[in-house]
Structure formats: structure tokens, C-alpha cells
N, C-alpha and C positions, 0 to 999 in steps of 0.2 A: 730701356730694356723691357721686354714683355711682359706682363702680369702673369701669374700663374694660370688666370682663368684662359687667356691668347691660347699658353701652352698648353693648356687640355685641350682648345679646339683643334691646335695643329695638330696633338698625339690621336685626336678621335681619326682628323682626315688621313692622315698617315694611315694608322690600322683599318680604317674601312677601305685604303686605295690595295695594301698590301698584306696584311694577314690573312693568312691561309694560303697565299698562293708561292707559288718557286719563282723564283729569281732566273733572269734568264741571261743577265747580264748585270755587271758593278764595277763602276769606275772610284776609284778613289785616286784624289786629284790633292792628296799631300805627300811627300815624298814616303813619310812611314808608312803608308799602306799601299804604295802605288802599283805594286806587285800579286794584290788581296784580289783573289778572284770569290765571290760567294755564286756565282751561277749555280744551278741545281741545288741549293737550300731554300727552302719553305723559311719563309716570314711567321714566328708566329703569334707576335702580337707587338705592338707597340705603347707603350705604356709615359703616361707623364709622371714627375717625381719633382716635386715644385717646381722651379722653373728648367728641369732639365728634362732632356727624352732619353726615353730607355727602348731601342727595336730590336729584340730577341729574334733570336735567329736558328735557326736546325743547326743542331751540332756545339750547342753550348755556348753560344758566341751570341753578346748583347753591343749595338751598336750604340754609344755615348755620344749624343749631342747636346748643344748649347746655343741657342739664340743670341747671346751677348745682346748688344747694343743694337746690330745693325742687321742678326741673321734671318736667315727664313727657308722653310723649307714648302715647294708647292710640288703640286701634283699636277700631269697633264694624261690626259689622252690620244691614242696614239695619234699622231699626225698633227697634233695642235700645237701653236707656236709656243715656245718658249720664254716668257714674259720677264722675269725673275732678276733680269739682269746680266751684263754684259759675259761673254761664255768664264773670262779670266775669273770671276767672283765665284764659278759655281767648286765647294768642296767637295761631293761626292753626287751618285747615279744612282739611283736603284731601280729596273728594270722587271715586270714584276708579268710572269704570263697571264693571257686571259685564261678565265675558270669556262673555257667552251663546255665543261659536261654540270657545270652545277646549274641549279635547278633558275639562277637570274641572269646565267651567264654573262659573268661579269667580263666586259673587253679588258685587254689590257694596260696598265696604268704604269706611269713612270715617276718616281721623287727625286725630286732635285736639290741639293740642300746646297741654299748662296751663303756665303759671306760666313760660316759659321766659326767662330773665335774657337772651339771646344769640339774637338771630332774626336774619339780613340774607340776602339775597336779592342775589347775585354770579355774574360770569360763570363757568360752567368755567371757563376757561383762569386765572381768577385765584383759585383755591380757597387757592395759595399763600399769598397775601392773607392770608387767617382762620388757615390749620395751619400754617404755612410753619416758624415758627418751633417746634412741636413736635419731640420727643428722639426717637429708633424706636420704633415702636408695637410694644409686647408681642405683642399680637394681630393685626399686620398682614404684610404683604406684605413689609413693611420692615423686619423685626426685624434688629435687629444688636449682638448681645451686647458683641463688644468696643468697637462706638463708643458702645455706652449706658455700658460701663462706664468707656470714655475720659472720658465727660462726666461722671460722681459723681465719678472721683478729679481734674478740672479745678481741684476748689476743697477742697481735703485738707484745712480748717480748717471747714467745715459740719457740721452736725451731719447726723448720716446720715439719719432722719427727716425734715429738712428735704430735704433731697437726694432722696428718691426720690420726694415730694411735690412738685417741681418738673418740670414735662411739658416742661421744654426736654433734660430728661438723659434720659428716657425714658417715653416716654408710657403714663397707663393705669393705675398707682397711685394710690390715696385712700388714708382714714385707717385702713381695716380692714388694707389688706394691707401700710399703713408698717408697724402695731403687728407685725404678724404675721410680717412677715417678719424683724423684728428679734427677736421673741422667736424664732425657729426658728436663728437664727443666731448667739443666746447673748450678744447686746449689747444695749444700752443705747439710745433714738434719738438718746440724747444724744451718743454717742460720735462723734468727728469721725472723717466717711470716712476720712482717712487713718492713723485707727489702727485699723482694723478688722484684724483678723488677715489674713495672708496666702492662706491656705484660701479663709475663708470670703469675701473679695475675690471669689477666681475663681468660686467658687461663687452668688455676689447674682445678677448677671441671671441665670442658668439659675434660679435656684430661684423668682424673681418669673415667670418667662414659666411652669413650671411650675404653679402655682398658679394663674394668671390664668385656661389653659388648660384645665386640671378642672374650672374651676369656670362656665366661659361655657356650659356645658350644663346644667348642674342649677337646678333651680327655688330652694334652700335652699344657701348659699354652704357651703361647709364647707373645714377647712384641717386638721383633726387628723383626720380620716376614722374619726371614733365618731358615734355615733348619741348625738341627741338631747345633743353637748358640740360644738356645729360650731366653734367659734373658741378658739384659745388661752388668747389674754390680750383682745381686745376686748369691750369693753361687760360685762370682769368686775370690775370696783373692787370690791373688798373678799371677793370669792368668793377659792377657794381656786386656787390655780396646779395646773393636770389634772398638769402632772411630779412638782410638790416639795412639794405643799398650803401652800405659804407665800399670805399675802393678797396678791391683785394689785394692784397700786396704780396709779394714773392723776394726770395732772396736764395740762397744758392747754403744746401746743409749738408756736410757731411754723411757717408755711411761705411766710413773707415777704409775706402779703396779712390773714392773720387767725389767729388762737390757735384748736387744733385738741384736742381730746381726745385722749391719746395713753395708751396701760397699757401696764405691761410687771410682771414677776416680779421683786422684788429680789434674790432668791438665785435666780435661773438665771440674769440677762442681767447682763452684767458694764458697766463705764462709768458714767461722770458721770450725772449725776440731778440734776432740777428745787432749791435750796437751801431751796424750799416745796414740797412736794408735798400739795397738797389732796387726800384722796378723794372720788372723786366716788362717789355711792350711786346711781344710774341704771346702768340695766343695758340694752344694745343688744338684747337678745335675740335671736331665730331671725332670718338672715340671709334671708327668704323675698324671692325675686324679685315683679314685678308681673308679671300675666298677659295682662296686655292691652295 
């Protein structure tokens, strides 16, 4: 599932392909909206909200989407092929005129959004509705270190991985930056928030918005700032740990909906551990963003 930071890149491409401009055409390719014409509404922003998109639209109307596991939403230009994936996967159109009178004259752009588990079509005023229940967005408006961190130690008997994987405590975390931020912090995911060291407590949200934050620019995710070693412990099962060269190890952890791939170093992160730890031989490799 995408990191929050993916999600701000797709919400920036989205709003620089389409805000501001009228819609000239919109297909929505699920039964409940198949009927939904927006042609002649101005786009007028597109907005990220932890891992979800928010595309505000003329006329009160915010379109709700969701990446899940496998979604994506690209952009093309006119006459450029289609990349995205087979026609059956794509959930909705958005068709957006060129700006001939503005001053970059911007051509026309089209979004396409594949595979997306989460599409509904709500008023503004009820966005709350879809996010409502989201933790402070790392990367929002909203951040708030002490009420993100009021909410992980809420339930001092969770295991910490679990906890920062849940977007009620703080939105914007997936499985890269649980693994990561737990190895940078010299624990276990296993270890229950509430014994996490005192330190490194006041230290967790600053060091997550940290991270989130470098990395919502760059094409290639990176968290150890070497070239060509971008991730600590993820997607390294059985490669050598970049601190201690001991083997990484991975096992599969909970976050209350599905069992989630999770590594960490056994001699750098201190805490409980899986009483099966399987390695897994798959390797995540280079964190490379989508460009489109």
C-alpha cells in the first residue's frame, strides 16, 4: 500500500494536470456513478489526506479516492498512450480542457485512475464522512505531534508496528516507514508502545514527519541517505544489516485487517519477536516513485 509521501506526489500531479481547468468529459466505470456526467465543472484542487485523495470539484462535489494495495492514478497528454494498465482495470476518466488563454498555456491533460478499491463521489461539506476518522496527517495542514503521539500511547499494550500502521493515530505510515522507523529507533515492531524508551517516545512523531517529509520530493524513497542502499531493513530478508552486517530478518505482523511483511535487525532492535520468524527471500528493491 502507498506511503503517504507516494500520496502527496500523486495529489500534487493530479492538481498541477487538473486544477483550474473544466472538465470536458467523465467516465465513471462503476455501476454507482455510471450515469455521473461532471463535463463543464472546474476542478478546483486536489488535495492529499493521509493516504487518501480528496478532487474538489465546482458545484460542491469532492471526488474520494484510495490507492489500496494495487491502485494508481496517472496522467497523460493528449494523444499519448495509455500505460496504466489493461482498459478493464481502469475505475474512472477525467478529461480536463487545455488553458489556450492562460499565460503557459497549458494543453490538455487526461487522469486515469486503475484498479482503485475506494472511489465515491460526496459532497464537500461531507469529506468528513470518508477522512473524518483519520489520526494528523504527517504531511498536512494538521500535523500534531503531541495528539499523534497521545493516540499510539492511547493503547500502551499494542505492538508499536501495529500502532503506527493504524491511520486513526496518525495518518501517512505504511509498511516501509513502520519497518524503518522502528529500526532507526533501535526496537522491535513488536515491542508494545508503552515500553518504548522514554527518549525515543518523544522522539517517534518528529522522526516519522521527518522522513515522510524528505522523501515526498524525491523520485527514489530513501531513509539511510547512501546512494544506491536507500532503506535500512525493508525488503532486506536475509541481506546483511548496513549497521551491524548481522542478517535481516522478516516475518509477516499484523495491523488489524491483514498480515503485513515487517524486517528488522536482531542485534540492533531490541523487543519481542515473531516465536516463528520465517525469512522471507524477496527483496523490495529501489523505492522508485511512478512518474505519471
Amino acid at each position: 500500500m502507498p506511503e503517504g509521501d507516494t500520496v502527496w506526489q500523486t495529489a500534487r500531479r493530479l492538481h498541477s494536470a487538473l486544477a483550474g481547468r473544466t472538465l470536458t468529459r467523465s467516465d465513471f466505470r462503476v455501476p454507482k456513478y455510471a450515469t455521473i456526467d461532471l463535463a463543464g465543472r472546474t476542478v478546483l484542487d486536489v488535495t492529499p489526506r493521509g493516504k487518501h485523495l480528496l478532487a474538489r470539484i465546482e458545484g460542491g462535489l469532492t471526488l474520494h479516492t484510495h490507492l489500496g494495495m494495487e491502485g494508481s492514478w496517472k496522467v497523460y497528454a493528449d494523444q499519448q498512450r495509455w500505460t496504466g494498465g489493461p482498459a478493464h482495470q481502469i475505475r474512472v476518466i477525467l478529461v480536463a480542457a487545455p488553458d489556450a488563454d492562460a499565460p503557459d498555456a497549458r494543453p490538455g491533460r487526461t487522469a486515469v485512475g486503475y484498479r482503485l478499491p475506494v472511489l465515491e463521489l460526496l459532497r464537500t461539506t461531507e469529506e468528513d464522512r470518508a477522512v473524518g476518522h483519520l489520526g494528523p496527517d504527517l504531511l498536512g495542514p494538521d500535523w500534531d505531534p503531541e495528539r499523534a503521539l497521545s493516540n499510539l500511547l492511547g493503547d500502551p499494550d499494542r505492538a508499536l508496528g501495529e500502532a503506527l500502521l493504524d491511520q486513526r493515530n496518525l495518518a501517512g505510515i505504511g509498511n516501509v516507514y513502520k519497518s524503518e522507523l522502528c529500526f532507526l529507533l533501535r526496537v522491535t515492531p513488536w515491542l508494545p508502545v508503552g515500553a518504548l524508551p522514554a527518549e525515543h517516545t518523544a522522539q517517534l512523531p518528529v522522526l516519522a514527519k521527518k522522513l515522510l517529509e524528505a522523501n515526498r520530493e524525491r523520485p527514489i524513497r530513501s531513509t539511510t541517505g547512501r546512494r544506491g542502499q536507500d532503506l535500512f531493513v525493508y525488503g532486506r530478508a536475509n541481506r546483511p544489516c548496513l549497521r551491524c552486517s548481522t542478517p535481516v530478518r522478516a516475518a509477516d505482523q499484523g495491523d488489524g485487517s491483514r498480515e503485513r511483511p515487517t524486517y528488522w535487525c536482531p542485534n540492533c532492535q531490541a523487543g519481542p519477536v515473531p516465536s516463528t520468524t520465517p525469512s522471507r527471500t524477496t527483496s523490495h528493491g529501489t523505492q522508485r516513485r511512478p512518474t505519471n
